[in-house]
N, C-alpha and C positions, 0 to 999 in steps of 0.2 A: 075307197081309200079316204082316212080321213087324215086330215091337215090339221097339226098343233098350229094356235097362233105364235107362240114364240118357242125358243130353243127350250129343248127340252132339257127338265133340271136331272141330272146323273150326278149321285154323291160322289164325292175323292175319297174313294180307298187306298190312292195308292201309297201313302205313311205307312199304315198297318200290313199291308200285303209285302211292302219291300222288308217290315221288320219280322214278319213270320217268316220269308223267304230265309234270313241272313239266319233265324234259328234253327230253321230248318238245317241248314247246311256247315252251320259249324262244327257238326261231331262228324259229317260225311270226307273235312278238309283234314283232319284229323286224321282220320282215318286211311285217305286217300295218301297223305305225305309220310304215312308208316310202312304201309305197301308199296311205295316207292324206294324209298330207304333201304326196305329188304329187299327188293330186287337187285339194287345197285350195288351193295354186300355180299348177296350171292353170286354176282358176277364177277366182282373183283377178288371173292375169295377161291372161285372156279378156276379164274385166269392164274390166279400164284399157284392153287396146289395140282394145276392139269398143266398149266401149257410155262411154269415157270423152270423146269430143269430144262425145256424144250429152248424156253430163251437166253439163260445161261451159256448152253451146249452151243446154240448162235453166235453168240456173242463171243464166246473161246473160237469160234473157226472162224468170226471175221479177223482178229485180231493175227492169227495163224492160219495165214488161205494157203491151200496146199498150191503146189507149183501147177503151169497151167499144162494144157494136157491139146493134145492136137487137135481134139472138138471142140476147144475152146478159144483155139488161137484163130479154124474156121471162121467160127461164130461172130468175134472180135471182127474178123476183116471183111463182114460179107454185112454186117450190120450197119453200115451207114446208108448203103444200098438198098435194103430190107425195108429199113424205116423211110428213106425215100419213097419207095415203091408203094407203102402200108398208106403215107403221105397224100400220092396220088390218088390212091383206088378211094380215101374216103373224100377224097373233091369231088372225084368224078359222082360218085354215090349223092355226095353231095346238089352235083347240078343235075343226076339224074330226077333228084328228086325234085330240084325248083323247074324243071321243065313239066313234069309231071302233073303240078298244083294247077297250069294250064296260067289265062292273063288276071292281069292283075286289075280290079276297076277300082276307081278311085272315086272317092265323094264329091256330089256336084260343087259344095260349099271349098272344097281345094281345088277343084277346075275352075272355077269361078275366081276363084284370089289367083291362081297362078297365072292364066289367060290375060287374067285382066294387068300382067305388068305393060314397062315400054316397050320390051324386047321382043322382035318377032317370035312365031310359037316353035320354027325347026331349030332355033337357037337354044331353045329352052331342052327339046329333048334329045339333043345332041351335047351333052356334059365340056366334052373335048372343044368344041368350035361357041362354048357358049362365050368368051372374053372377046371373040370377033365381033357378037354380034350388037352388044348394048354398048351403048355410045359409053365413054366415058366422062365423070364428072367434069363440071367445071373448074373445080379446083386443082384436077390431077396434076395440069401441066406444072403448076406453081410447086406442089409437092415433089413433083420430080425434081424440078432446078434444085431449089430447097437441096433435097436427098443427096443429087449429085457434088452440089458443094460442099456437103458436109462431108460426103465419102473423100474425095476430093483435098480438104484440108488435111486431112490426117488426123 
């Protein structure tokens, strides 16, 4: 293996490389933004002459909805229920899958910041019982007086 004494000299090409690059590719954007152009054309003139009498015909039966019909009035009254129910099943779906993913570990660098507060640690992973357990500030009591007179005055 042999050893350069200093850093080895590597010419900059990269002036000339990023302007062949950009010649390169100026008749490809060209090109690329025509071929888009006709796809977007084609699709908008697909949508008028296939699916445009289609939206018309929509559009006259929302304006004139026929009367409702007994499968409809069902439907109507069982639907609040239904979507409840739909509700439900994707919670459960839901938790069945965060059970599923198994526990969760957590980075020692956030164990570390969290442990290290004042507040004892079942304080901490008890959400509900956490305002029982950290003292509160020195200031609070003043804040409160404070809060209460000014609720207080009106």
């Amino acid at each position: 293996m042999t050893v350069a004494p200093g850093p080895a000299a590597i010419p900059d090409s990269t002036g000339p490389t990023f302007a062949l690059l950009r010649e390169l590719r100026r008749g490809r954007a060209r090109k690329q933004a025509a071929s888009i152009a006709f796809w977007i054309y084609l699709a908008l003139f697909t949508a008028a002459v296939w699916g445009g009498s289609l939206i018309v015909a929509a559009y006259r039966a929302l304006r004139h909805p026929p009367p409702p019909t007994e499968v409809s009035l069902r439907v109507l009254h069982a639907a609040p229920a239904g979507l409840t129910a739909l509700a439900l099943l994707v919670l459960l779906l839901l938790l069945r899958d965060a059970l599923w993913r198994g526990p969760v570990t957590v980075p020692g660098a956030t164990v570390g910041w969290l442990l290290g507060t004042g507040c004892p640690r079942p304080a901490r992973c008890w959400p509900a019982r956490r305002w029982a357990s950290c003292p509160p500030p020195p200031w609070w009591r003043w804040a409160w007086v404070a809060g209460t007179a000014v609720t207080c005055s009106g």
